[in-house]
C-alpha positions as CSV (number, residue, x, y, z in Angstrom):
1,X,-7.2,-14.0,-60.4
2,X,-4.5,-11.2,-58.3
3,X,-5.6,-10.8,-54.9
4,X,-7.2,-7.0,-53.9
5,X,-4.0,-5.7,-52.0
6,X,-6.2,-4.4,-49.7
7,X,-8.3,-7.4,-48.7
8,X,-4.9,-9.3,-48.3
9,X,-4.1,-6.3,-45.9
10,X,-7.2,-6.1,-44.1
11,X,-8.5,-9.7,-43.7
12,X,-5.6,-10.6,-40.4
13,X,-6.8,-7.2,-39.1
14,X,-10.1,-8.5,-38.9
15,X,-9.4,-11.9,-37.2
16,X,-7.1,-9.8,-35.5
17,X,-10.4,-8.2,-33.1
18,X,-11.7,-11.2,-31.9
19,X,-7.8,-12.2,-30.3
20,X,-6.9,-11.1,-26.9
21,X,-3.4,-9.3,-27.6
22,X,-0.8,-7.2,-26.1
23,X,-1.4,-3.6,-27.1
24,X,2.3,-3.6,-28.7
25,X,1.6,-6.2,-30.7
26,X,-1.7,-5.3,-31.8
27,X,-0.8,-2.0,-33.0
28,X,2.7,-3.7,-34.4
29,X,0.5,-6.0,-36.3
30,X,-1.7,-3.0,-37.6
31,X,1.2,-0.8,-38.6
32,X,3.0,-4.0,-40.5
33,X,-0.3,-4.6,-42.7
34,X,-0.4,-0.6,-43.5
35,X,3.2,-1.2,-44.6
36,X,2.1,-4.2,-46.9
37,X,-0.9,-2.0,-48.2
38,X,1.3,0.6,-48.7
39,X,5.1,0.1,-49.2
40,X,6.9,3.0,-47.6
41,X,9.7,3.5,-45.4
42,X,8.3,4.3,-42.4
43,X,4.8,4.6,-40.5
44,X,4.0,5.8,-36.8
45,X,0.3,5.6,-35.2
46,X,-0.7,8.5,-32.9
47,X,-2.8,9.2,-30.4
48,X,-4.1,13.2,-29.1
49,X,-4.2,13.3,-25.9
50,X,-5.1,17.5,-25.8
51,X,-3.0,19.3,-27.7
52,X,-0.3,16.6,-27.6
53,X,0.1,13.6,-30.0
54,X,2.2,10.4,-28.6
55,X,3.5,8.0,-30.6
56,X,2.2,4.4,-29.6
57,X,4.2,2.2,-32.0
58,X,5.9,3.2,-35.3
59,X,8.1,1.1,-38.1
60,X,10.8,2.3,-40.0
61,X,11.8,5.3,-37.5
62,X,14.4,5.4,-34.7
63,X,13.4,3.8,-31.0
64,X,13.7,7.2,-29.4
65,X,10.4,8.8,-31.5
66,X,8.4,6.4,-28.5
67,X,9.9,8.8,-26.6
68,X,8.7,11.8,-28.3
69,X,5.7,14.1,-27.9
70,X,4.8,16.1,-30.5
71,X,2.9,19.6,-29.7
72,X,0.3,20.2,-32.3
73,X,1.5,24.2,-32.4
74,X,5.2,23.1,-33.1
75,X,4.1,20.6,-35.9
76,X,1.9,22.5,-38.6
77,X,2.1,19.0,-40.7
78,X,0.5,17.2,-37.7
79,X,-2.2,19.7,-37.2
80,X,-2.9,20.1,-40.6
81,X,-3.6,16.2,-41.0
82,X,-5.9,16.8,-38.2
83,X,-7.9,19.2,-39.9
84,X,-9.2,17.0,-42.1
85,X,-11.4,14.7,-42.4
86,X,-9.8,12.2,-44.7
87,X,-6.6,11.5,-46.3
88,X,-4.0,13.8,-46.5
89,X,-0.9,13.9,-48.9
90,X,1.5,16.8,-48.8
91,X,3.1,18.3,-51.6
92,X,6.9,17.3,-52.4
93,X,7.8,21.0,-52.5
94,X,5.8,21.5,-49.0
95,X,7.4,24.2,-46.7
96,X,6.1,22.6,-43.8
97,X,9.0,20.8,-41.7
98,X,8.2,17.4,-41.2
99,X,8.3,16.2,-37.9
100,X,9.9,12.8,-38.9
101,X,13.4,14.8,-41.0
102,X,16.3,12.4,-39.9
103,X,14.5,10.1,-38.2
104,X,14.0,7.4,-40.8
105,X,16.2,4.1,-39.5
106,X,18.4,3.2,-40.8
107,X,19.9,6.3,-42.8
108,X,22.8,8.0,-41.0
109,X,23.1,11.7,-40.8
110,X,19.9,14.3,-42.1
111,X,18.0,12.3,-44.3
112,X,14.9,14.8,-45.0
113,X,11.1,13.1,-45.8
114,X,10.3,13.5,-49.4
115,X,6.8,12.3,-49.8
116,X,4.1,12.1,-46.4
117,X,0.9,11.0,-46.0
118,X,-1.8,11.1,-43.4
119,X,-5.2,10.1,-42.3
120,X,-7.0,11.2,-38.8
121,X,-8.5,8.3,-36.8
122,X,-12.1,8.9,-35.1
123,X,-13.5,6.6,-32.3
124,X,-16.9,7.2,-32.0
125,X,-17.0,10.4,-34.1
126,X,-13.7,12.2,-31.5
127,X,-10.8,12.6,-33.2
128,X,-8.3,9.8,-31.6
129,X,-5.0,10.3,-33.4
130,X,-3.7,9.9,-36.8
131,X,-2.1,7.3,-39.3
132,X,1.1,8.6,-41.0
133,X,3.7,7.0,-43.6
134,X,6.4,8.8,-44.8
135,X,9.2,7.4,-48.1
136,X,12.3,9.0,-48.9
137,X,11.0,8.4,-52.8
138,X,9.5,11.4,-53.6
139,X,6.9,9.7,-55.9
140,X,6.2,7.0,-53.4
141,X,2.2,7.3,-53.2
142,X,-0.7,8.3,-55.2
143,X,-4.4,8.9,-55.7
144,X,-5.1,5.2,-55.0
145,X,-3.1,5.3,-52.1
146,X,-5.6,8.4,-50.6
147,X,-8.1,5.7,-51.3
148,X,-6.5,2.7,-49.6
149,X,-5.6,4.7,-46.6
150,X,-9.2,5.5,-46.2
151,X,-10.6,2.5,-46.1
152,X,-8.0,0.8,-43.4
153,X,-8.1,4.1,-41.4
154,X,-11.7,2.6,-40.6
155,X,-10.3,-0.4,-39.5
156,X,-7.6,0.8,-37.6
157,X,-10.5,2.7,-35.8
158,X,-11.7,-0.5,-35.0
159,X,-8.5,-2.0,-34.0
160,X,-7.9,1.1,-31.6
161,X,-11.2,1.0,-30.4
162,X,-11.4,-3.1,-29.3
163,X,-7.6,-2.4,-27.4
164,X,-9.2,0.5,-25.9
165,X,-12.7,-1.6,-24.5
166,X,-10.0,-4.4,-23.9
167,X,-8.0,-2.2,-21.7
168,X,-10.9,-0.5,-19.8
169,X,-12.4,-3.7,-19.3
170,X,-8.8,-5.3,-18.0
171,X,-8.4,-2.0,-16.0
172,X,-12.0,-2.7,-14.3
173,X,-10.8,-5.9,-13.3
174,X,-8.1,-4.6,-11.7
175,X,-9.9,-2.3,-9.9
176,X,-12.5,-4.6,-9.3
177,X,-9.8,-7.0,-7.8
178,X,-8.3,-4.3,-5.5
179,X,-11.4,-3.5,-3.9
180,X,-12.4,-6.7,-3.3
181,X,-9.0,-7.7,-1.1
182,X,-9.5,-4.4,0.2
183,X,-13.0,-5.1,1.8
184,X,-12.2,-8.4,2.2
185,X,-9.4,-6.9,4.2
186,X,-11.9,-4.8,5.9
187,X,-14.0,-7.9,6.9
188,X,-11.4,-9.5,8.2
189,X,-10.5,-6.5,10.9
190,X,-14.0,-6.1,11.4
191,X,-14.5,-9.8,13.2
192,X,-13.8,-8.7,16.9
193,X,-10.1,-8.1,17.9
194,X,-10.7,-7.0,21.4
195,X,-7.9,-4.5,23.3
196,X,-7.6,-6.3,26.2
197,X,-6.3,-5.3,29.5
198,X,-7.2,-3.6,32.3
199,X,-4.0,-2.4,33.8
200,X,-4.2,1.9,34.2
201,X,-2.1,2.5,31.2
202,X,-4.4,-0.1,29.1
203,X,-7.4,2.2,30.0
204,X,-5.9,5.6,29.5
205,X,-5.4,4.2,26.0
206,X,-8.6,3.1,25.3
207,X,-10.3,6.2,26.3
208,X,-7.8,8.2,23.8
209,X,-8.9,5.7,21.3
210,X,-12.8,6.7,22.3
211,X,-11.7,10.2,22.4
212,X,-10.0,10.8,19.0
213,X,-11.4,7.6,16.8
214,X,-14.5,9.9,16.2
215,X,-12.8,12.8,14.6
216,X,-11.1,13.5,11.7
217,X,-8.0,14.3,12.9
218,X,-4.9,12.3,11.6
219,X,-3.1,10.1,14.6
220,X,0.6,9.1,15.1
221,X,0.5,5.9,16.8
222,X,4.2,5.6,18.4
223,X,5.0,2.3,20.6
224,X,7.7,-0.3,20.4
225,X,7.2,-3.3,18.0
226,X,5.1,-5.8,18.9
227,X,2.4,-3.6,21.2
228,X,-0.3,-3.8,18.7
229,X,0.1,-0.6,16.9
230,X,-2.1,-1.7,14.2
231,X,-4.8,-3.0,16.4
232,X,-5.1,0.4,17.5
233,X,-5.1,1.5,14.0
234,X,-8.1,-0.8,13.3
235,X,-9.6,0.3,16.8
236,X,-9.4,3.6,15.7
237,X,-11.1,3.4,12.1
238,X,-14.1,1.3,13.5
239,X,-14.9,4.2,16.4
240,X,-15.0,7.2,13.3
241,X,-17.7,8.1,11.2
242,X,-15.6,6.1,8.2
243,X,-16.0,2.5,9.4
244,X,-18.3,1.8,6.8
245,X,-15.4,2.1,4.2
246,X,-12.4,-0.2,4.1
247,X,-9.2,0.6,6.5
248,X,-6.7,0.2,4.2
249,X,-3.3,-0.9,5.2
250,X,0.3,-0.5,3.6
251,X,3.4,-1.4,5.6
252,X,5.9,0.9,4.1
253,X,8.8,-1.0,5.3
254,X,8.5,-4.0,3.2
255,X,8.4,-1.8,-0.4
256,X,11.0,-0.9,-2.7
257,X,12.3,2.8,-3.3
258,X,11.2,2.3,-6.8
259,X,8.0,1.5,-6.1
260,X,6.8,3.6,-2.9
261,X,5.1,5.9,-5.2
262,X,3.4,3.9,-7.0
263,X,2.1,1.6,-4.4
264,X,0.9,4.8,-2.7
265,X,-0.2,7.0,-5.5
266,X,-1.0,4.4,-8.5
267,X,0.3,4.3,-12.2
268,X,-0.9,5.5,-15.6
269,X,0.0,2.0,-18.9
270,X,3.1,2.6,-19.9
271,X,4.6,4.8,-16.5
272,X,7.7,2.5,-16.3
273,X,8.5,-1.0,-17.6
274,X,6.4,-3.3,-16.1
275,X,3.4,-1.0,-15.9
276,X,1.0,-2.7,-18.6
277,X,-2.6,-1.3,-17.1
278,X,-3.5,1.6,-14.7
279,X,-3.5,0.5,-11.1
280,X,-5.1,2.3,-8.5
281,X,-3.2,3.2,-5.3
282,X,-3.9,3.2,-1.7
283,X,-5.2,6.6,-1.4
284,X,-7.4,5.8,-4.1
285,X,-8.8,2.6,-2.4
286,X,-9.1,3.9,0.7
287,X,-11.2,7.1,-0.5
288,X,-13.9,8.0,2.0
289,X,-12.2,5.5,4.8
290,X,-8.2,5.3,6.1
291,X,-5.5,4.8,5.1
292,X,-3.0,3.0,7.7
293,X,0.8,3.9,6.8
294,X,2.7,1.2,9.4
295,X,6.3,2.0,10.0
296,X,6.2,5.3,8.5
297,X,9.5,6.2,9.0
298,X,10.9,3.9,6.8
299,X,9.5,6.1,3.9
300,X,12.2,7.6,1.4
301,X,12.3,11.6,1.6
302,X,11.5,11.7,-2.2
303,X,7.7,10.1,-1.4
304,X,7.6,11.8,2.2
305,X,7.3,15.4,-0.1
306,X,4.8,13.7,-2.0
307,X,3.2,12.2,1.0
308,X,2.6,16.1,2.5
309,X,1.4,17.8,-0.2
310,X,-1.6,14.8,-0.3
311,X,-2.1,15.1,3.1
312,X,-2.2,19.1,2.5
313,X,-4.8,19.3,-0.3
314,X,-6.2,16.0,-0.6
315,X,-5.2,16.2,-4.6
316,X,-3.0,13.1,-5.8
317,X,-1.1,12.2,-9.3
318,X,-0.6,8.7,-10.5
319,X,3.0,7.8,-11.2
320,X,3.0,9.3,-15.2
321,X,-0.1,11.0,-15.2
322,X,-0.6,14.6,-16.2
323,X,-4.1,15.0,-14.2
324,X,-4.8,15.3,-10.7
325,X,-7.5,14.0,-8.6
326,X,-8.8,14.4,-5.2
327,X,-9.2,12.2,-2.3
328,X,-10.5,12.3,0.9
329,X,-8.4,9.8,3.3
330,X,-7.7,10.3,6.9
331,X,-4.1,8.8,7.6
332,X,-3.5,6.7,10.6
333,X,0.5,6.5,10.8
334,X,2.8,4.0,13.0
335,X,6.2,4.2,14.0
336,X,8.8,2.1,16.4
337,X,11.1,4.9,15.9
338,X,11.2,8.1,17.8
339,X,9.9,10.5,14.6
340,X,11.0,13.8,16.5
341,X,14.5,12.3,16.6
342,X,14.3,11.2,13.0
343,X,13.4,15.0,12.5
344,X,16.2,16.3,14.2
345,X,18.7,13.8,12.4
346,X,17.5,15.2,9.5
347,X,15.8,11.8,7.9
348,X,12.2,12.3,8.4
349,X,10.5,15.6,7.0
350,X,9.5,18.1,10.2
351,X,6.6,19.3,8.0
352,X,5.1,15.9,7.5
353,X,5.7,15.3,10.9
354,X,3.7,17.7,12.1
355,X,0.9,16.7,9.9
356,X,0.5,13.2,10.5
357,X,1.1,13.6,14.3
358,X,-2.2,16.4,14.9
359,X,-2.7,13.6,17.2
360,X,-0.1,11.3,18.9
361,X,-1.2,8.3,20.5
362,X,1.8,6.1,22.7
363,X,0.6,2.6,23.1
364,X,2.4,1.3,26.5
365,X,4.7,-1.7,26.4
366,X,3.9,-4.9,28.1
367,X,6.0,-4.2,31.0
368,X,4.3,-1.3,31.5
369,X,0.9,-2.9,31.7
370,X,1.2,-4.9,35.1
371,X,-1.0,-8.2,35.2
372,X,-2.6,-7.1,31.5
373,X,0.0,-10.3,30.4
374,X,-2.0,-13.3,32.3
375,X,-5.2,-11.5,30.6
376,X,-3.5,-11.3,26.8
377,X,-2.1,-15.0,27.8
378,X,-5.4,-16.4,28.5
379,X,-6.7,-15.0,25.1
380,X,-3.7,-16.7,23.4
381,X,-4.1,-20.0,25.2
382,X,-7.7,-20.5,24.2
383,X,-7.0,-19.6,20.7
384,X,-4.5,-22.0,20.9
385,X,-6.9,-24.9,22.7
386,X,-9.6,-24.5,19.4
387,X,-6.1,-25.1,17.1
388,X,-5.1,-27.9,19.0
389,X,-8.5,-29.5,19.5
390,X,-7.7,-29.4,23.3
391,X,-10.8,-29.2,26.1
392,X,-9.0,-27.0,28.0
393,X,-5.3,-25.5,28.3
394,X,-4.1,-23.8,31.0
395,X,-1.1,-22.8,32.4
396,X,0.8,-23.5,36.0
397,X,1.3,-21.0,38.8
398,X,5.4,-21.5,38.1
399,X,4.4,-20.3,34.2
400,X,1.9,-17.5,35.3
401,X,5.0,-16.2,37.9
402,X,7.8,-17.0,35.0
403,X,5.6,-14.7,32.6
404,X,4.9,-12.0,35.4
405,X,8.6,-11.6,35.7
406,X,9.8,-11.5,32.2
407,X,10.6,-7.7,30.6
408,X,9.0,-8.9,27.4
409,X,11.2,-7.2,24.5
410,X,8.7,-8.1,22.3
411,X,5.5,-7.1,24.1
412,X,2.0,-8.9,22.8
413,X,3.5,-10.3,19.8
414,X,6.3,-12.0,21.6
415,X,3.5,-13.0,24.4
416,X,1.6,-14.7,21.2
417,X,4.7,-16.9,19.7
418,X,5.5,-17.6,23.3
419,X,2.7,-19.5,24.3
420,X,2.0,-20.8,20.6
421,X,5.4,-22.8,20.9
422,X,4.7,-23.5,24.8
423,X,1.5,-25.2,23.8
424,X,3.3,-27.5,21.3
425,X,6.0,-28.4,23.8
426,X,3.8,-29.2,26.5
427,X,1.5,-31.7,24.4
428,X,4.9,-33.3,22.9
429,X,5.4,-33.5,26.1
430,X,2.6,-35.9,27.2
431,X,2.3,-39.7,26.6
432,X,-0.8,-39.8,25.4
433,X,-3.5,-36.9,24.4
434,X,-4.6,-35.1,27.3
435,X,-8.4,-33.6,27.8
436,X,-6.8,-30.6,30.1
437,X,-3.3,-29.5,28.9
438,X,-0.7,-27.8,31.7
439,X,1.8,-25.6,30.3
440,X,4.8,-25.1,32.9
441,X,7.5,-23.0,33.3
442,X,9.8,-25.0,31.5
443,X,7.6,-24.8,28.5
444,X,7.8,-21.4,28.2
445,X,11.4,-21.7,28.5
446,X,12.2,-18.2,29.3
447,X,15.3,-16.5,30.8
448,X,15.8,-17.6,34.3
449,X,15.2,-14.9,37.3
450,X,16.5,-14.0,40.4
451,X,14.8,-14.8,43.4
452,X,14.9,-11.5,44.0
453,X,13.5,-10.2,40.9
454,X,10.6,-13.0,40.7
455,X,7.4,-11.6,41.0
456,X,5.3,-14.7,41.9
457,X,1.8,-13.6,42.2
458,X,0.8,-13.1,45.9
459,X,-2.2,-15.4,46.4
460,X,0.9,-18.1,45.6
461,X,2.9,-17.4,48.7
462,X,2.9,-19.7,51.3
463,X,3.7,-17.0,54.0
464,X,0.2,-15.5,53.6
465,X,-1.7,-18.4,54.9
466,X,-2.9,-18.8,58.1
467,X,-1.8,-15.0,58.9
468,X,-4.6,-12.6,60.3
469,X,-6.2,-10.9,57.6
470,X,-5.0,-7.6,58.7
471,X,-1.2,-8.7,58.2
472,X,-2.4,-11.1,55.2
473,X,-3.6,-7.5,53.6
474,X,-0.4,-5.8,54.1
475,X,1.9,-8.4,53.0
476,X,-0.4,-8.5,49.5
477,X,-0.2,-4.8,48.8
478,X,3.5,-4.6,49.9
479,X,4.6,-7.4,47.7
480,X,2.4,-6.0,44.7
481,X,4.2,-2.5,45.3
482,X,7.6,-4.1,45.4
483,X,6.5,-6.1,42.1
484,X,5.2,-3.0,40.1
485,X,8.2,-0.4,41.1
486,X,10.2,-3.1,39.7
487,X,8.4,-3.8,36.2
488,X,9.1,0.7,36.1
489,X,12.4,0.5,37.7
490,X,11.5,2.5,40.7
491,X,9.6,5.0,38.9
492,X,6.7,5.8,41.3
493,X,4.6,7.6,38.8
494,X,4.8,4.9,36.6
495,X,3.8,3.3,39.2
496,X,1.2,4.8,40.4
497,X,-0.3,5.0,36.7
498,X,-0.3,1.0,36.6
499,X,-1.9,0.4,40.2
500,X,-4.6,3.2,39.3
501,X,-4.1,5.6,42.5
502,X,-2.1,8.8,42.8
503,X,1.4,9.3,43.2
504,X,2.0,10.8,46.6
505,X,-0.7,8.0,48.4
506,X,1.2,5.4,47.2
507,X,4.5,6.9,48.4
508,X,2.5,7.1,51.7
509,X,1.4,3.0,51.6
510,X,4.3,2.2,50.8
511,X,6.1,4.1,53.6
512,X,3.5,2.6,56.4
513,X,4.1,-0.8,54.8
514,X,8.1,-0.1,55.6
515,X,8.9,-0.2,52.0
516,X,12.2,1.8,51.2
């Protein structure tokens, strides 16, 4: 008994929805079981996407008709196919160009289409795209064939229609996916990361931070590396009205040129190789919230354009995508580099500039900041002690003066590797496991300073016992001027700032105290 061609043609289809499989090779798979249904030279599946078909895989033609999109006003064969409801086989003599003339592999020079044939697709009763096979034998199909096509266009529906449930559901993943790292993220900087310090500087910063965390402005945060930039950031998110949504955070010095935009934006399947699902970007994610942009001065000019016109209408466009969408993001920017300089140098945009720093916010460097580093220290030494399992860890009056005199180069972070490594050396150090660990100045193992640059911390110096308190009083403030001026370099207002009085009644102290 001869098999039904079509049963043999449909029956792998069949099995074929209940297999997870790449789109390429679904679609391959369908478009080589048409071909066995129907012998032909080539075939090409379709989809509309408005008044636009693109091909999605095709046999039999050249590579480049991937590449193609075919308007349905410049293709009267196409749109014709699409007028029906069924079936349609065009006349050999048909005046209508056909969009596939000298495409057919294979065949070198114009090689026209003689005989072409087409069926519409319809996922849940909306057109989708069409089915089309086209010979070079003019007598190629027949009325059988109309019949034949009809029937697998309804499974082809079906094949389209599991890939497309397949890929929404994949694409929900996804999404689900990002969001969770994102809030997870946000749970994360929501635990309490305290700014601590209570040096002048620390506190003109904080009440900035209280001052523009509630609006909606977009901040610049500008500070060298290692001061905590994004600690602001985070401060900054949980004092606004958006705390409740995720902070999302993208460093945009550790991407690729090729894949800013994306990253940034998100892609449409199919936007460049690698791209197999839609992916959300960080605008996207961090709709109704903010978005922190660290080092934004890395960012290529090409995405700094793209960057501004966001930040000027709130609409975005996936990498690929023909549709826009809004967003509404504030943008909380960082930089170690001096953005107005990389304006005038020609290698940051002066428009975007302007837009991202509505408000700039300096954080001040650990030199800056006075005692604020035996504060951080102690913060970083009792994180330390729960690592370690240590009842206490502390560190020596040589350590506190060695880290009072230092410039720090690398501000808090530095600070934070410092005594992280200090604590290790100072337990190897020990014979046996101690219950109170002393880090010294050894430990810390920083540059040597001049006795005349060492700031030792007054209460430490042996000339201020047994002194009446009246000298004992003026030999503390004159030796914590003397330290100060030198953490600015002799800059009085600087000064001033850090020992939280004004400018010219320190110059006066200082001058009663027989300071130069």
């Amino acid at each position: 008994m001869t098999a039904n061609p079509l049963v043999t043609a449909l029956i792998p289809l069949v099995a074929d929805l209940s297999r997870e499989l790449p789109e390429a090779e679904r679609y391959r798979r369908l478009l080589q079981a048409l071909r066995q249904l129907l012998p032909c030279d080539a075939v090409a599946l379709l989809k509309l996407d408005g008044d636009t078909l693109i091909p999605l895989a095709v046999e039999g033609l050249s590579t480049d008709t991937l590449g193609r999109r075919f308007k349905l006003d410049e293709h009267p064969r196409l749109q014709a196919l699409l007028a029906q409801r069924g079936p349609t086989r065009f006349a050999t003599d048909c005046d209508m160009p056909d969009p596939y003339d000298g495409l057919v592999d294979g065949h070198r020079g114009h090689l026209p289409v003689h005989d072409c044939l087409g069926c519409p697709l319809y996922v849940q009763d909306q057109p989708w795209g069409l089915l089309t096979l086209d010979s070079l034998d003019p007598s190629s199909f027949g009325k059988v064939d109309l019949d034949n096509l009809q029937a697998f266009a309804s499974l082809a529906a079906a094949t389209v229609m599991a890939n497309e449930r397949i890929n929404t559901l994949l694409q929900r993943v996804e999404d689900q996916h990002q969001l969770a790292e994102a809030y997870k993220q946000a749970a994360v900087q929501h635990r309490p990361r305290e700014l601590i310090g209570q040096s002048a500087v620390h506190r003109q910063l904080q009440q900035e931070i209280a001052l523009v965390g509630n609006s909606e402005l977009n901040v610049l945060i500008s500070g060298e590396t290692g001061v905590g930039k994004e600690l602001v950031a985070e401060a900054l998110h949980a004092a606004s009205l958006r705390a409740s949504r995720p902070l999302i955070s993208l460093n945009c010095a550790a991407l690729p040129d090729n894949l800013v935009e994306s990253e940034l934006f998100g892609h449409v399947r199919g936007a460049f190789t690698g791209a197999h699902n839609e992916r959300r970007g960080k605008f996207e994610l961090a709709d109704g919230g903010s978005l922190f942009l660290d080092e934004i001065g890395e960012l290529p000019l090409a995405a700094q354009a793209k960057l501004l016109r966001v930040l000027q209408s709130g609409q975005l466009q996936r990498v690929g995508a023909d549709m826009e969408q809004h967003v509404d993001v504030r943008v909380l920017a960082a930089s170690n580099r001096d953005l107005a300089e990389e304006v005038r140098a020609g290698r940051f945009r002066a428009d975007l500039y302007h837009r991202l720093s509505v408000y700039p916010l300096k954080v001040p460097a650990l030199r800056e900041r006075g005692r604020d580093v035996l504060l951080l220290a102690g913060y970083f030494l009792e994180e330390n002690r729960a690592r370690l399992g240590l009842r206490n860890l502390r560190l020596t009056q040589a350590a506190q003066t060695s880290l009072l005199a230092y410039n720090w180069p690398g501000n808090v972070r530095e600070l934070e590797h410092l005594i992280g490594r200090a604590a290790l050396k100072a337990l190897a150090s020990c014979s046996e496991r101690p219950r109170i660990l002393s880090i010294d100045s050894p430990h810390l193992d920083l540059p040597q300073v001049h006795s005349s640059q060492a700031e030792a911390p007054v209460e430490s110096a042996p000339h201020s016992q047994n002194m009446p308190l009246r000298e004992a009083i003026d030999s503390f403030q004159k030796q914590l001027i003397n330290q100060t001026l030198h953490r600015h370099q002799h800059k009085w207002a600087a000064a001033a700032r850090e020992l939280g009085i004004d400018r010219a009644n320190l110059i006066r102290l200082a001058k009663r105290l027989g300071l130069p």
